[in-house]
PDB file of N, CA, C and O in Angstrom:
ATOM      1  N   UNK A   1     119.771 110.616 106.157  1.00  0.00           N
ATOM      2  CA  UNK A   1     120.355 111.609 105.279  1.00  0.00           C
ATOM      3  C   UNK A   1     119.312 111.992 104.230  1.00  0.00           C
ATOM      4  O   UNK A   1     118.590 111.105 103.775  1.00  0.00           O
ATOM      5  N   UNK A   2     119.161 113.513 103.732  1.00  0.00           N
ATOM      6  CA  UNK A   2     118.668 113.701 102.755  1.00  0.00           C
ATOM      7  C   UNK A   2     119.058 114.936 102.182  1.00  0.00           C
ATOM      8  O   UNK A   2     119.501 115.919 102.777  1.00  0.00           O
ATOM      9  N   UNK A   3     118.799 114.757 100.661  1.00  0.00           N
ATOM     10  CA  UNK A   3     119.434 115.840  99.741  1.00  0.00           C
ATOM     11  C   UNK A   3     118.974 117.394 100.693  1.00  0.00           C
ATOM     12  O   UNK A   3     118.202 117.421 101.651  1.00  0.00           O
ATOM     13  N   UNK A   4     119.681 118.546 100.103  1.00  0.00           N
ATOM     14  CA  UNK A   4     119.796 119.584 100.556  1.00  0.00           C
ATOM     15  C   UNK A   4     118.388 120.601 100.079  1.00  0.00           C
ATOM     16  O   UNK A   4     118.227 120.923  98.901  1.00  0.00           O
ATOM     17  N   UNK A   5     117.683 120.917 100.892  1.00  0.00           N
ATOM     18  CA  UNK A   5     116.570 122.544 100.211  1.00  0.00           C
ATOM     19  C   UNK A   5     116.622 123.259  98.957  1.00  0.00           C
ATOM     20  O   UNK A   5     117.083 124.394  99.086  1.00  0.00           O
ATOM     21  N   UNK A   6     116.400 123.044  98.172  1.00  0.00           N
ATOM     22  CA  UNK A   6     117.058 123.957  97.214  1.00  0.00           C
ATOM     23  C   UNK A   6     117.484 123.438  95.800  1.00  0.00           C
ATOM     24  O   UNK A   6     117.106 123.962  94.752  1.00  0.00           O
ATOM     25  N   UNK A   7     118.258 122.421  95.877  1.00  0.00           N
ATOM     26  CA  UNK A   7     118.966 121.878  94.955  1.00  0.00           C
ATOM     27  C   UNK A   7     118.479 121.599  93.974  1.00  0.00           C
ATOM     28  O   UNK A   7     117.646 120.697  93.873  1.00  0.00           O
ATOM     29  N   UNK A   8     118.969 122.451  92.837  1.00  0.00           N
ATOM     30  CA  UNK A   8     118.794 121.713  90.999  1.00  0.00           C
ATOM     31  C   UNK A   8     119.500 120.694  90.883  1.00  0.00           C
ATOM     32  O   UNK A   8     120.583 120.758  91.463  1.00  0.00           O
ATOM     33  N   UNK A   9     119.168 119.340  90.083  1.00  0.00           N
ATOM     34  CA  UNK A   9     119.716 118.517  89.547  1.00  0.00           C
ATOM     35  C   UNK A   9     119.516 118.370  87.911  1.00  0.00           C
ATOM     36  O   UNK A   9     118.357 118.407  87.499  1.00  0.00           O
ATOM     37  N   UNK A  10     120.456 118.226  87.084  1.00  0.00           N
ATOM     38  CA  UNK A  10     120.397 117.586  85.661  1.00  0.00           C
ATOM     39  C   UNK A  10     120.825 116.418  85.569  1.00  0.00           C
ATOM     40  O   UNK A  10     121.711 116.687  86.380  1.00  0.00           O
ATOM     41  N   UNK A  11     120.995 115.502  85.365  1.00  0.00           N
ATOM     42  CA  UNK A  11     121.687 114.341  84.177  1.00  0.00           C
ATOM     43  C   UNK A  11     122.132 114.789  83.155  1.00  0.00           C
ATOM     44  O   UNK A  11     121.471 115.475  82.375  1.00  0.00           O
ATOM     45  N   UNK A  12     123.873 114.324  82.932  1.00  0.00           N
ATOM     46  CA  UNK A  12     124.375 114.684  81.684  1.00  0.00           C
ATOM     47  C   UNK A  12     124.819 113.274  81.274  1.00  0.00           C
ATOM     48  O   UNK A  12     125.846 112.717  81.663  1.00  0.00           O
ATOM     49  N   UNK A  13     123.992 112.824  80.515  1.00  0.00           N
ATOM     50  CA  UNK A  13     124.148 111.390  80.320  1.00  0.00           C
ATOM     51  C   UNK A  13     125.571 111.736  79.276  1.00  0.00           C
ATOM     52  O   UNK A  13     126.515 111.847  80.059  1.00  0.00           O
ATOM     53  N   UNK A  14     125.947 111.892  78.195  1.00  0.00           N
ATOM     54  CA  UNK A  14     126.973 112.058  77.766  1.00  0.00           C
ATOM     55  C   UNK A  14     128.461 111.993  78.786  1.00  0.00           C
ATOM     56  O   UNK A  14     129.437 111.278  78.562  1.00  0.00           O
ATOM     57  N   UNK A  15     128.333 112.705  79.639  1.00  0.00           N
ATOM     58  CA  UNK A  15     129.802 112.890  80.356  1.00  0.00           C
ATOM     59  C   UNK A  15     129.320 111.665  81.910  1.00  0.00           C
ATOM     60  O   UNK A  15     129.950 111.761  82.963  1.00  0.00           O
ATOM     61  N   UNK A  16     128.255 110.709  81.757  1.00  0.00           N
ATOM     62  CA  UNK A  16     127.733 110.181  82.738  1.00  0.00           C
ATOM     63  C   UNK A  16     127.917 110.471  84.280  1.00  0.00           C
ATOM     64  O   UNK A  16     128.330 109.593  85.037  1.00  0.00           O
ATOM     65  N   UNK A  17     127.564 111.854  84.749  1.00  0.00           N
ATOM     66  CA  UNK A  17     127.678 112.529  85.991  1.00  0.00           C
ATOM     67  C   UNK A  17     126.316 113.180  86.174  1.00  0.00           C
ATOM     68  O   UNK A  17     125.646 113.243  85.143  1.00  0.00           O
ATOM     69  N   UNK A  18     125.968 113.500  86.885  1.00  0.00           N
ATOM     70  CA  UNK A  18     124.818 114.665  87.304  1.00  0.00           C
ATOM     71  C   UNK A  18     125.241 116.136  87.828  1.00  0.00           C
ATOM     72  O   UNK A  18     126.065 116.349  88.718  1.00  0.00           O
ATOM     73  N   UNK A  19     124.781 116.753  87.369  1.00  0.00           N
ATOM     74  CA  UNK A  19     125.014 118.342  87.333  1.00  0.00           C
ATOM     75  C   UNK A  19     124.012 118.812  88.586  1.00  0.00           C
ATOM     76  O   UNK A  19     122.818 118.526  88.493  1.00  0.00           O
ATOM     77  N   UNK A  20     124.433 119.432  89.594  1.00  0.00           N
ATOM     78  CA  UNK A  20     123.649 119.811  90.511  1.00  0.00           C
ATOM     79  C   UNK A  20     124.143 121.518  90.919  1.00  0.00           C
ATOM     80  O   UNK A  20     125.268 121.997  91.060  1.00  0.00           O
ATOM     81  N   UNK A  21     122.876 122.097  91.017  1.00  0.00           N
ATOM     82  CA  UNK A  21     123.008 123.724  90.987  1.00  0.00           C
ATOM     83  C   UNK A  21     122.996 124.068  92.828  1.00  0.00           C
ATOM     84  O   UNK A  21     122.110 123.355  93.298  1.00  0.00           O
ATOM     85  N   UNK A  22     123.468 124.647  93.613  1.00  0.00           N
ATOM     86  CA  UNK A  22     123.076 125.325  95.141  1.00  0.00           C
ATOM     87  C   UNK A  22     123.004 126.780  94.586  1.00  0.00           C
ATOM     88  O   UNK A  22     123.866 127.483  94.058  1.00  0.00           O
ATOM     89  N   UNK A  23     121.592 127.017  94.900  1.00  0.00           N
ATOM     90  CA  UNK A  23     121.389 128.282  95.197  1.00  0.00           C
ATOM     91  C   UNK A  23     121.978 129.071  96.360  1.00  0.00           C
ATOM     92  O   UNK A  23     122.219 130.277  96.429  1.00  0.00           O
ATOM     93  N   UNK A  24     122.136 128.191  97.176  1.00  0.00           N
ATOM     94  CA  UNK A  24     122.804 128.605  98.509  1.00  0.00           C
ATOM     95  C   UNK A  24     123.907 129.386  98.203  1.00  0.00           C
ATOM     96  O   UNK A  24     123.985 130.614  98.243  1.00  0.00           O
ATOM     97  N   UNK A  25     124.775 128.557  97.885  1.00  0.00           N
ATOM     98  CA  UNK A  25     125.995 128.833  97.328  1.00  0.00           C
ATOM     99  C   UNK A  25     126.349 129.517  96.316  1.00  0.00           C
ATOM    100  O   UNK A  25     127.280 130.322  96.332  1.00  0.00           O
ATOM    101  N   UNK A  26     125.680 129.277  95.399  1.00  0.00           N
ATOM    102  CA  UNK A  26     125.620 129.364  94.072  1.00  0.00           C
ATOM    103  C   UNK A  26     126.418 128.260  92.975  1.00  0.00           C
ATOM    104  O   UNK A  26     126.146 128.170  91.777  1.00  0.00           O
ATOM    105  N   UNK A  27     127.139 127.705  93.475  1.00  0.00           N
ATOM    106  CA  UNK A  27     127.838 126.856  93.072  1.00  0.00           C
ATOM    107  C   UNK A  27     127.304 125.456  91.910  1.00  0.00           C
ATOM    108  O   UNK A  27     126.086 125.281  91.895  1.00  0.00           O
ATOM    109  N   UNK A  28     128.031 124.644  91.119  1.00  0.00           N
ATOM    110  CA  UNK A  28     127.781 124.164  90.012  1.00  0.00           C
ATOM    111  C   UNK A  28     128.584 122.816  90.770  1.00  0.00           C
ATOM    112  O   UNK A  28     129.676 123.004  91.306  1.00  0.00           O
ATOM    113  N   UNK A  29     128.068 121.717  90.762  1.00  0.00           N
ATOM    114  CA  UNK A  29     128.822 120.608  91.640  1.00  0.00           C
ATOM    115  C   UNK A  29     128.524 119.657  90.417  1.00  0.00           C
ATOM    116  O   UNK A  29     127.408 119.768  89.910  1.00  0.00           O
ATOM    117  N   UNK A  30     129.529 118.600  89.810  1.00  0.00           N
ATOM    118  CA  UNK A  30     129.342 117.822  89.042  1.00  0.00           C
ATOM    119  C   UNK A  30     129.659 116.354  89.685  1.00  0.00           C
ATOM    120  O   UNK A  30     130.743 116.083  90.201  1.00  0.00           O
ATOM    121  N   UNK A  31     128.441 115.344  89.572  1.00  0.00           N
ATOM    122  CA  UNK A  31     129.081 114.272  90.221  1.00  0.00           C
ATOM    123  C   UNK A  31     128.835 112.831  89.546  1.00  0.00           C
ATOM    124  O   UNK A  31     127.885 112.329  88.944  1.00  0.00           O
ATOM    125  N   UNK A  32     130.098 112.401  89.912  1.00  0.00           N
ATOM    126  CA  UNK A  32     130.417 110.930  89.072  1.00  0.00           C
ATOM    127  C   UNK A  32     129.964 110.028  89.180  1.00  0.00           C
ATOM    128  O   UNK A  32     130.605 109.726  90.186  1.00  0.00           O
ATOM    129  N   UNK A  33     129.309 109.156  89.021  1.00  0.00           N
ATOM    130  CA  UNK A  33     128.375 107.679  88.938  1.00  0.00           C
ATOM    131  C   UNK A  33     128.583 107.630  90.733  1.00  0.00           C
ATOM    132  O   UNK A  33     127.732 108.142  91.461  1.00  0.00           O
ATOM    133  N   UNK A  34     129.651 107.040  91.215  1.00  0.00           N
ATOM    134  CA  UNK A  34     129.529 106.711  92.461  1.00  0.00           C
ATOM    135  C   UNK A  34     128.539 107.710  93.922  1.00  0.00           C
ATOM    136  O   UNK A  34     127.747 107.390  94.808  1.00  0.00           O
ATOM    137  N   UNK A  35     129.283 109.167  93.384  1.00  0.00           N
ATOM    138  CA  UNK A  35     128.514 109.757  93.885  1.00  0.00           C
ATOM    139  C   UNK A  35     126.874 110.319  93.926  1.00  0.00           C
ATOM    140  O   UNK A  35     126.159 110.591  94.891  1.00  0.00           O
ATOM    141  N   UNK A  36     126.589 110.374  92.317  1.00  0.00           N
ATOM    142  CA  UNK A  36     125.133 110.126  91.460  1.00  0.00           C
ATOM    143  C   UNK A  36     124.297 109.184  92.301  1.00  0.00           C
ATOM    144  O   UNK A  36     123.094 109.425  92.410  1.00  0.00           O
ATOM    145  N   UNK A  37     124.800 108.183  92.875  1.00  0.00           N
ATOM    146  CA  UNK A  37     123.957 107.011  93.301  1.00  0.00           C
ATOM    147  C   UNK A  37     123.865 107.361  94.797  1.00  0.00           C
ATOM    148  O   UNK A  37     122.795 107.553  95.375  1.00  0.00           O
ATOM    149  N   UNK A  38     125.194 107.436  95.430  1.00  0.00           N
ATOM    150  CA  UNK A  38     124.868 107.941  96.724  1.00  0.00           C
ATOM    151  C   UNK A  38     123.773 109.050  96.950  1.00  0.00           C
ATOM    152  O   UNK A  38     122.829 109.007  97.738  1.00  0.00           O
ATOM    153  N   UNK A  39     124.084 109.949  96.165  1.00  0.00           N
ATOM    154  CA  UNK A  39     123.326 111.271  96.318  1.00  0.00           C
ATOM    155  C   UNK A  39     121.752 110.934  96.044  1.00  0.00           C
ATOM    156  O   UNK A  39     120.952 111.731  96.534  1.00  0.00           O
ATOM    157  N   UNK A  40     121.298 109.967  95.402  1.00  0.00           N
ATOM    158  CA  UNK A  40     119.959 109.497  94.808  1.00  0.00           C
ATOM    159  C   UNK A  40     119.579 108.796  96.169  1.00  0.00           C
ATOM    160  O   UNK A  40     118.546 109.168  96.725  1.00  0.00           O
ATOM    161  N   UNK A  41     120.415 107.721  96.790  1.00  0.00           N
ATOM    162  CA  UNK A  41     120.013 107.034  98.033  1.00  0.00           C
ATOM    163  C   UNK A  41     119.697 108.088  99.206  1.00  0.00           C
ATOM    164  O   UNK A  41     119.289 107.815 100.335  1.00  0.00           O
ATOM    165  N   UNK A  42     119.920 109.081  98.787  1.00  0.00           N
ATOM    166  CA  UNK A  42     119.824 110.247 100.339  1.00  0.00           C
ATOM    167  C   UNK A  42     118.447 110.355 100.258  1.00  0.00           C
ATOM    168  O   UNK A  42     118.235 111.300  99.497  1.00  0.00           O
ATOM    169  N   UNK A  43     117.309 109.847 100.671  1.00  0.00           N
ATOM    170  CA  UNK A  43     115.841 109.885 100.689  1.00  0.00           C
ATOM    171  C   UNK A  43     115.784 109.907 102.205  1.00  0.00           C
ATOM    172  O   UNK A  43     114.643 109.667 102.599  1.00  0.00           O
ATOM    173  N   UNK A  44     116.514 110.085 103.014  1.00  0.00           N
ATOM    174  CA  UNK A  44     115.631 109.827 104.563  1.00  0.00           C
ATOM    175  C   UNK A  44     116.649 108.799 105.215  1.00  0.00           C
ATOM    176  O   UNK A  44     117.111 108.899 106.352  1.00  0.00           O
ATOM    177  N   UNK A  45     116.859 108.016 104.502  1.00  0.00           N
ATOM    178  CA  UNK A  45     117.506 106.713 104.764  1.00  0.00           C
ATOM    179  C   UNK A  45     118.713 106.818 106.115  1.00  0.00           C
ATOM    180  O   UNK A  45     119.419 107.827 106.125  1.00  0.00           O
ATOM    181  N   UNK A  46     118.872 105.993 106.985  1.00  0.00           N
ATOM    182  CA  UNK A  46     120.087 106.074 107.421  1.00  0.00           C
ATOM    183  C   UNK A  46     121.264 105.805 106.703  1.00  0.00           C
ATOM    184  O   UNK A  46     121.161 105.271 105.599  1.00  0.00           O
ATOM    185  N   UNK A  47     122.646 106.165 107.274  1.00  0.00           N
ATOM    186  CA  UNK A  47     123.677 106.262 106.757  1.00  0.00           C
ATOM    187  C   UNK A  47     123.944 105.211 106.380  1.00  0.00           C
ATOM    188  O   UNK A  47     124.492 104.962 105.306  1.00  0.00           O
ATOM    189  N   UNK A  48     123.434 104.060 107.593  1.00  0.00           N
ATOM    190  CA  UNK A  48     123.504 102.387 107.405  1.00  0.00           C
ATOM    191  C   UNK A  48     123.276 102.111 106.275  1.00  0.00           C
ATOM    192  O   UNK A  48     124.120 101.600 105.539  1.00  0.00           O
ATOM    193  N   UNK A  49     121.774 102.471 105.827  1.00  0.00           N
ATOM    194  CA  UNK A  49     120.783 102.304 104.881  1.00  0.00           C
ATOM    195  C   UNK A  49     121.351 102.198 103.449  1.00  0.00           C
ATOM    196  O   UNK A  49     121.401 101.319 102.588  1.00  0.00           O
ATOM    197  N   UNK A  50     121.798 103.604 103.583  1.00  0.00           N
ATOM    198  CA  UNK A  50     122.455 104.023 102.617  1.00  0.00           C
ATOM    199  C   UNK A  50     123.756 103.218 102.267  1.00  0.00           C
ATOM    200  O   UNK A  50     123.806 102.961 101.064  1.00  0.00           O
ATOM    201  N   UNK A  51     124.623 102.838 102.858  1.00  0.00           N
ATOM    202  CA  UNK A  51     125.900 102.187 102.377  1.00  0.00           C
ATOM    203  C   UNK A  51     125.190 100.656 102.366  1.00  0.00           C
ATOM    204  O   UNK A  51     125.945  99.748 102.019  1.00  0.00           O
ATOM    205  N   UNK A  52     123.959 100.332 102.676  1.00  0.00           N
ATOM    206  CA  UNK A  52     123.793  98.899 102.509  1.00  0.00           C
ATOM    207  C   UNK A  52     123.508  98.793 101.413  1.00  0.00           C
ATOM    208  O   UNK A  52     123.945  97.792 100.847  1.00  0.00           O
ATOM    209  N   UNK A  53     122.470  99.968 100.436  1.00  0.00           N
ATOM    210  CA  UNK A  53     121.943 100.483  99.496  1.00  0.00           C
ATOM    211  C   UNK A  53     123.019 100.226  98.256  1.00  0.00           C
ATOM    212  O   UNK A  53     123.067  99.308  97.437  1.00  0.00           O
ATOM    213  N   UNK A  54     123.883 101.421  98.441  1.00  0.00           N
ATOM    214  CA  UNK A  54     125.498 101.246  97.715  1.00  0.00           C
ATOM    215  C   UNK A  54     125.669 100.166  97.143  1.00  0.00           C
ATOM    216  O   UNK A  54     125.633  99.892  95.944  1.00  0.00           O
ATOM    217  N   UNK A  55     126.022  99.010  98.790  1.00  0.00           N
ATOM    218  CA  UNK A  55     127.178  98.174  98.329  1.00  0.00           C
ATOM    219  C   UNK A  55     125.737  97.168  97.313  1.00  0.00           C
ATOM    220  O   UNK A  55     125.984  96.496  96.312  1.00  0.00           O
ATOM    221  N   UNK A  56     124.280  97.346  97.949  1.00  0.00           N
ATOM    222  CA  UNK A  56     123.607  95.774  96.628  1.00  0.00           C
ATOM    223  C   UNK A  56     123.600  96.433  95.131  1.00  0.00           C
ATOM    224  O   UNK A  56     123.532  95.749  94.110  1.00  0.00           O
ATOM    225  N   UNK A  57     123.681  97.886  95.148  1.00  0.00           N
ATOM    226  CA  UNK A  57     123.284  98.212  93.671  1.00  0.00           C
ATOM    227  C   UNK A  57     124.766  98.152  92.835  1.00  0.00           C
ATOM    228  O   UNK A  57     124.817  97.672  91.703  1.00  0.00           O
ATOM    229  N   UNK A  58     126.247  98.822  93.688  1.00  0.00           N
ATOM    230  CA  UNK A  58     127.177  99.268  93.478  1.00  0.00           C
ATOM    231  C   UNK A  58     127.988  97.579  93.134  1.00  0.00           C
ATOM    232  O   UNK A  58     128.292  96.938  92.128  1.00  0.00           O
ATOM    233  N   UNK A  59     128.073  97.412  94.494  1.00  0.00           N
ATOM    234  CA  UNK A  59     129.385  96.714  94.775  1.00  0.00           C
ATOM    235  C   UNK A  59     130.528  96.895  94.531  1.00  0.00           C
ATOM    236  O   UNK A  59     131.101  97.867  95.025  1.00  0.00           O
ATOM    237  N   UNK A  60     131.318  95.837  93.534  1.00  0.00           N
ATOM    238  CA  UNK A  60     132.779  96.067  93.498  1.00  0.00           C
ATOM    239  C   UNK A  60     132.552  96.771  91.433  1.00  0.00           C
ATOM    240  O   UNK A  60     133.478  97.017  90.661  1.00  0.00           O
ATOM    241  N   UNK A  61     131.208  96.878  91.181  1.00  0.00           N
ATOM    242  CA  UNK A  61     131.324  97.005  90.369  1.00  0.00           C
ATOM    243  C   UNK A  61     132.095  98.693  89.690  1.00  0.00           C
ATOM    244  O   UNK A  61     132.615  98.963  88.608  1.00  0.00           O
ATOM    245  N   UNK A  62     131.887  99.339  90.661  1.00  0.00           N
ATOM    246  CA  UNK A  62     132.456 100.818  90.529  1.00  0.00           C
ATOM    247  C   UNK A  62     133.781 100.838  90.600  1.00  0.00           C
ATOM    248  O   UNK A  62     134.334 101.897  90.305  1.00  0.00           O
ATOM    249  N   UNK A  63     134.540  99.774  90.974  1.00  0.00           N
ATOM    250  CA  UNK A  63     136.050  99.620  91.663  1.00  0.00           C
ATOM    251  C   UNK A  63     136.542 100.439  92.823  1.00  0.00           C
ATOM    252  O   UNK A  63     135.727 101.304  93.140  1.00  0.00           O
ATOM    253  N   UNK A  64     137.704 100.418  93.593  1.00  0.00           N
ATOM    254  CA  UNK A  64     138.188 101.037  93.992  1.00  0.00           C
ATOM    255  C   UNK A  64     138.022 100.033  95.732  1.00  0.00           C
ATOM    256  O   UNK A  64     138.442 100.683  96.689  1.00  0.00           O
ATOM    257  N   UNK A  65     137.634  99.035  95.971  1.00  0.00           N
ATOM    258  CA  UNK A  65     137.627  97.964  97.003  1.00  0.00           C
ATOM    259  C   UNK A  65     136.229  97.848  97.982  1.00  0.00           C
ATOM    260  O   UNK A  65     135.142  97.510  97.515  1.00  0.00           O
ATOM    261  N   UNK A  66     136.409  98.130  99.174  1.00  0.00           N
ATOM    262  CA  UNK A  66     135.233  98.048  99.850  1.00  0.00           C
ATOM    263  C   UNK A  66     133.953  98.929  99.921  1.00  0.00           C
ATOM    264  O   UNK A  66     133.879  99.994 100.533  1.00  0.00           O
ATOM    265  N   UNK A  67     132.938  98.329  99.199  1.00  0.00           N
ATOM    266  CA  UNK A  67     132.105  99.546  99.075  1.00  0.00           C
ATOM    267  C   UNK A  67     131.009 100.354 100.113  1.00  0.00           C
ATOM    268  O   UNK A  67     130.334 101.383 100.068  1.00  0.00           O
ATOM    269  N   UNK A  68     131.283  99.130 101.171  1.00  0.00           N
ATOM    270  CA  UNK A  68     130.867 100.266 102.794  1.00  0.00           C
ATOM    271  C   UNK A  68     131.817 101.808 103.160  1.00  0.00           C
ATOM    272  O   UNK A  68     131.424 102.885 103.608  1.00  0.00           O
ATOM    273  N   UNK A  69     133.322 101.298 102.707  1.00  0.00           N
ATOM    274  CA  UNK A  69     133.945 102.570 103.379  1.00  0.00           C
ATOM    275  C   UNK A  69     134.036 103.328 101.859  1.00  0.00           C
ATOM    276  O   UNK A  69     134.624 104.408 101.913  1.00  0.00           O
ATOM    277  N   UNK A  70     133.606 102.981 100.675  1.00  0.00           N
ATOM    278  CA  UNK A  70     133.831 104.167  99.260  1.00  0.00           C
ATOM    279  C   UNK A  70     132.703 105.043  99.850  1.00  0.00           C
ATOM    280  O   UNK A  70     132.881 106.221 100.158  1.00  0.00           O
ATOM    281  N   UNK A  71     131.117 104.156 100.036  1.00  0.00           N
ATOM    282  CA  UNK A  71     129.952 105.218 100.803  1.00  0.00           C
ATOM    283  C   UNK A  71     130.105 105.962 101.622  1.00  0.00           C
ATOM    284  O   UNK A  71     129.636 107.100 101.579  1.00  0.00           O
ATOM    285  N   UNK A  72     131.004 105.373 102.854  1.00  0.00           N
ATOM    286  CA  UNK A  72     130.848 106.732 103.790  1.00  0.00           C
ATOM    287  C   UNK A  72     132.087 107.720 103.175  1.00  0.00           C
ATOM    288  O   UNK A  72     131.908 108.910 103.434  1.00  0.00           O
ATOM    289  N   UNK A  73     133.279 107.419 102.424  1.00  0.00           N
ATOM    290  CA  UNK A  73     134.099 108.459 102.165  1.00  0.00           C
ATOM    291  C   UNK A  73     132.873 109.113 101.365  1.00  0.00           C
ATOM    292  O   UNK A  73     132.665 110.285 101.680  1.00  0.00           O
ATOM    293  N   UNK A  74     132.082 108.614 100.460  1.00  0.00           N
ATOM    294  CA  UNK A  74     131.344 109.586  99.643  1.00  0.00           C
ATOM    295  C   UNK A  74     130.252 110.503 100.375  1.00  0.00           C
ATOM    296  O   UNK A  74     130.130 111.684 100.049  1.00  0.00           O
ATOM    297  N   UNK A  75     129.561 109.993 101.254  1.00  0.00           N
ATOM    298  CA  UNK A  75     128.790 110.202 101.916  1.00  0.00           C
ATOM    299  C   UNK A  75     129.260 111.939 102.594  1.00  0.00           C
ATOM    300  O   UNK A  75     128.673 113.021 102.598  1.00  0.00           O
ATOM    301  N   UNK A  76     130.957 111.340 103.244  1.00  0.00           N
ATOM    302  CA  UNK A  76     131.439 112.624 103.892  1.00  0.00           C
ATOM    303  C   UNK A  76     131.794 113.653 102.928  1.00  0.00           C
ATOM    304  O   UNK A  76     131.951 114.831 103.249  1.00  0.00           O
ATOM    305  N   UNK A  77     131.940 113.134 101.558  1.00  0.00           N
ATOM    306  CA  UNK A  77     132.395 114.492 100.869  1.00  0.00           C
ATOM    307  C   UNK A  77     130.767 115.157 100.033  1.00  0.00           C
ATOM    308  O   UNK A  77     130.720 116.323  99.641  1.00  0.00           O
ATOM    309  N   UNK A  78     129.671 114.280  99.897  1.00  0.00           N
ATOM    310  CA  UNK A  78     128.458 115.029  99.607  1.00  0.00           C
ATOM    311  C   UNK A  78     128.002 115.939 101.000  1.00  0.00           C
ATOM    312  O   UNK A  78     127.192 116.844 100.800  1.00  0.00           O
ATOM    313  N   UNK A  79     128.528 115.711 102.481  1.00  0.00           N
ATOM    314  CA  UNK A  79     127.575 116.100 103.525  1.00  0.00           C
ATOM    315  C   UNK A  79     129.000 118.027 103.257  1.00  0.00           C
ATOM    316  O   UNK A  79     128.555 119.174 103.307  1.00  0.00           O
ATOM    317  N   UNK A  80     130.534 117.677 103.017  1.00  0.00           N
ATOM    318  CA  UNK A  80     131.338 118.553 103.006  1.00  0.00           C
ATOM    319  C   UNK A  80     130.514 119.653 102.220  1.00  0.00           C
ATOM    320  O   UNK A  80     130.268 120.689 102.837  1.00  0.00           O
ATOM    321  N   UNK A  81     130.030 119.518 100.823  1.00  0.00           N
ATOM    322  CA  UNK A  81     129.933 120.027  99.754  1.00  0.00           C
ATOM    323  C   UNK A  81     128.323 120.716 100.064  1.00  0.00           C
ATOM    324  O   UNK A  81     127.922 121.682  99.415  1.00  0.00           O
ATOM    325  N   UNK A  82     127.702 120.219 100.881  1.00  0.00           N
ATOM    326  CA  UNK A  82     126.301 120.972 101.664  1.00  0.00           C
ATOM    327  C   UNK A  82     124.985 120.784 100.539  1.00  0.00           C
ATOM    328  O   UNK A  82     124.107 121.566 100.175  1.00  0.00           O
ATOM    329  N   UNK A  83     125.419 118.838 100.051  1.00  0.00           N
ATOM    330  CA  UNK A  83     124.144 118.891  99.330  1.00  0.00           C
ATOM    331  C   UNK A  83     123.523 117.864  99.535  1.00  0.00           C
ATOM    332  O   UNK A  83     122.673 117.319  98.832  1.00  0.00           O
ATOM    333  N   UNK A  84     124.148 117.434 100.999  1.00  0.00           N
ATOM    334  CA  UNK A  84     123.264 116.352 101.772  1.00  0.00           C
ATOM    335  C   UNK A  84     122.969 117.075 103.314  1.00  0.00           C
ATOM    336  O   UNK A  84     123.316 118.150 103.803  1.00  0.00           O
ATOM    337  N   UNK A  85     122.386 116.255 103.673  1.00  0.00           N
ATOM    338  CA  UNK A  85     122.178 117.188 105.669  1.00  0.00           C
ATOM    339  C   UNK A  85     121.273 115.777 106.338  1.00  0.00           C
ATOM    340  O   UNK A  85     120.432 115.158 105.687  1.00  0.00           O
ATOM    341  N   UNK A  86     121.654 115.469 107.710  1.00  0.00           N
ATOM    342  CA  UNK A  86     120.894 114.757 108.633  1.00  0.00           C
ATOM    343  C   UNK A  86     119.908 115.208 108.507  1.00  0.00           C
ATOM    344  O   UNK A  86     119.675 116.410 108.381  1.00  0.00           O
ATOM    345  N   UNK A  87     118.788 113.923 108.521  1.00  0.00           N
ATOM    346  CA  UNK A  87     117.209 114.162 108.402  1.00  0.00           C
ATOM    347  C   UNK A  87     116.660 114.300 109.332  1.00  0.00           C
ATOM    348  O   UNK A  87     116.401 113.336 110.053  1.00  0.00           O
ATOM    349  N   UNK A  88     116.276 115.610 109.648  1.00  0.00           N
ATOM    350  CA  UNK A  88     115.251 115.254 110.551  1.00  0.00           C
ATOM    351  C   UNK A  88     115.116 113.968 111.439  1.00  0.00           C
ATOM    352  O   UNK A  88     115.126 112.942 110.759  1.00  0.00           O
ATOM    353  N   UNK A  89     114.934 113.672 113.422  1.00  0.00           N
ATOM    354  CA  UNK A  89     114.722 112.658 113.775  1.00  0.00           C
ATOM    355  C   UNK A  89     113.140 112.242 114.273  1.00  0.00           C
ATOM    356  O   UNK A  89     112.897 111.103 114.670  1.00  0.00           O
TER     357      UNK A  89
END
């Protein structure tokens, strides 16, 4: 997986989310710690990679229970939102 062509990112440390711009779209996507981190792990990595990534930095510390299936729900709603994409094989 890796982030999308295009994409602005900010940090809004105050409201602790990241602000990300698609030119594509045009659209303004704001995202919450859990997703912030996923979206940072999208370097190339497999999906594996990535939720193995998650659960050592994350764990249960984000709440909400198992943090293999919080990654891929997150995973599927950054790939929905078109600001992740399969990397290249």
């Amino acid at each position: 997986m890796r982030k999308a062509d295009g994409l602005r990112s900010r940090p809004v440390p105050q409201a602790e989310c990241l602000m990300v711009f698609s030119p594509q779209s045009g659209r303004i996507h704001w995202l919450g710690l859990e997703s912030w981190l996923l979206f940072e792990l999208c370097d190339g990595r497999s999906v594996e990679a990535i939720a193995r990534g998650y659960a050592e930095l994350a764990g249960d510390k984000l709440g909400g229970g198992d943090a293999q299936a919080r990654a891929l729900r997150g995973l599927d709603s950054l790939l929905g939102s078109r600001l992740v994409e399969a990397a290249p094989a």
